[in-house]
N, C-alpha and C positions, 0 to 999 in steps of 0.2 A: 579770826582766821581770814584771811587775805580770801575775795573771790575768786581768785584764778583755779587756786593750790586746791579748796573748797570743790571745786567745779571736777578738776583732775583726778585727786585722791579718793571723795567720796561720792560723787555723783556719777563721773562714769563706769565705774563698775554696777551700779545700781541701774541704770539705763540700761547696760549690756545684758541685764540677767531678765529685766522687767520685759524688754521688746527686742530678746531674740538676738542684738549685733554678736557676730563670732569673732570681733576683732575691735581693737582700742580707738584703730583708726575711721571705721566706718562710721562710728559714732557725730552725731552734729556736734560742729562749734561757732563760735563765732569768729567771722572774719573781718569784719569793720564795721564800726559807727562812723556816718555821717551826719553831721548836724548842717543845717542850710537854714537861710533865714532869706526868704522874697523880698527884694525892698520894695514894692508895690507903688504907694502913692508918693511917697521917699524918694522917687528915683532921682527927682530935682533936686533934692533938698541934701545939701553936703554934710550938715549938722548930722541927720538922719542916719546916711552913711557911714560917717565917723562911728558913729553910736552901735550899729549893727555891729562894727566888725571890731571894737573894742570889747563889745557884749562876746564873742564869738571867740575874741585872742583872751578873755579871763575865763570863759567853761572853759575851753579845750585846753587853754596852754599853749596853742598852735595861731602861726599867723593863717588868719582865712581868706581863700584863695577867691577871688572876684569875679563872677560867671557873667559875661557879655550876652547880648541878644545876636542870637544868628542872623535871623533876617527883620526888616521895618516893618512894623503892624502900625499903622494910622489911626483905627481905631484907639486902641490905648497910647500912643502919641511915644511909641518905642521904633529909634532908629537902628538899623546893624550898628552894632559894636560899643550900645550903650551900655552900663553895668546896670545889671537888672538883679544882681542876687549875692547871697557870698556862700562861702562853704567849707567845713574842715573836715578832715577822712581822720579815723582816728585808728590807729593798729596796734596791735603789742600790747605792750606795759601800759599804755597812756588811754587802751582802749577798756582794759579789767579795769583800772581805778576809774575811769568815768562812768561803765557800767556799774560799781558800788558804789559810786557817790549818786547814781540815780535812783539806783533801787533805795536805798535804806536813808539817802538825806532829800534829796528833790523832791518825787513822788508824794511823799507822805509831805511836803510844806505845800503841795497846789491845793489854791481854795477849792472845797466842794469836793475834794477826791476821794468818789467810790470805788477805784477799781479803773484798769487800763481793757477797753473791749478785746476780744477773745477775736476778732474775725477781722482784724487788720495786717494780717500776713497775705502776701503774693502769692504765686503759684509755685515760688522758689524757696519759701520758706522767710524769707526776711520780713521784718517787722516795721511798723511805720506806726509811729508817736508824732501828735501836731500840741504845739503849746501854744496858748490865747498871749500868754506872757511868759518872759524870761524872767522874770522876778524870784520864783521859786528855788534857784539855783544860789546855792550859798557866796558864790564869788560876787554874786552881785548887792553892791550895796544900794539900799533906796533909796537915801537922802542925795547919790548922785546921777539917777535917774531923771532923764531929762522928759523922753519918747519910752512911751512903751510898744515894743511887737513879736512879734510870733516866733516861733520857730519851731523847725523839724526836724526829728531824730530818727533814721533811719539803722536799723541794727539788721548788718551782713552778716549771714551765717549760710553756711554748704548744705545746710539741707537739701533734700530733693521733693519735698513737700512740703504744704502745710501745717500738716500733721506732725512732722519729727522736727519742725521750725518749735511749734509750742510745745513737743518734750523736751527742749532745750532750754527753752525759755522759763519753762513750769520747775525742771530742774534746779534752775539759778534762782529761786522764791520772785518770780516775777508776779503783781499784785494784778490779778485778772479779776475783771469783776464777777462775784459768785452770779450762776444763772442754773435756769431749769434744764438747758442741755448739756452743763459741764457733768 
């Protein structure tokens, strides 16, 4: 059964009766994934870039948008209007299948994974994932891996806390790691 339908037909009734909503719509959802990727020490290097944002257009599906430096910092040898990062927003249709394709094929391929921490939401409820490596993601094949780097998935949802960020998240089988406060 598709995540979305999953999320609509059986979870939010369940949510509504568990914590109290008098309404379908009051209930958290999610409103976008962004995935971003820092190009850090890459910023010279073209090959680099190429690479980030080919890494970025096979997860998403989406061409990713190139975020410039506002202003010059010396120190790390960044001028206004360098490209310093990339980024794709995901919404809709294109946001449920990347959120299934995380939960149940990504997650469970990253080496060493126990569990995603329980205390990386905002004050807004959204969610913040950092990855050592893109490798994990099934689009990516390794024999044409050149660079490996990071990247970050930020998951938008209308919560108005914390707390109703991770009954949303806890609703859709998000892999939190088991703890003595859960």
């Amino acid at each position: 059964m598709k995540l979305q339908v999953y999320y609509k037909e059986q979870m939010v009734p369940v949510i509504m009766k568990e914590h109290g909503y008098q309404n379908r719509l009051a209930v958290p959802r999610f409103t976008k994934i962004t995935l971003n990727v820092g190009l850090g020490q890459g910023i010279k290097d073209a090959k680099y870039l190429e690479a980030a944002e080919q890494t970025l257009r096979r997860i998403s599906g989406q061409q990713p948008v190139k975020t410039r430096a506002r202003l010059s910092i010396s120190n790390f040898k960044i001028r206004k209007g360098m490209i310093i990062g990339m980024k794709v927003t995901m919404r809709g249709k294109r946001m449920w299948n990347f959120l299934e394709k995380l939960i149940k094929i990504t997650l469970p391929r990253v080496r060493d994974f126990r569990g995603l921490p329980s205390d990386a939401f905002d004050r807004q409820g959204n969610y913040s994932i950092g990855m050592r490596e893109h490798m994990a993601f099934p689009e990516i094949r390794p024999d044409e891996i050149e660079t490996i780097h990071g990247l970050e998935i930020t998951i938008g949802t209308n919560a108005k806390t914390q707390k109703e960020g991770k009954i949303l998240l806890d609703a859709i089988g998000f892999p939190f790691k088991k703890s003595e406060k859960n």
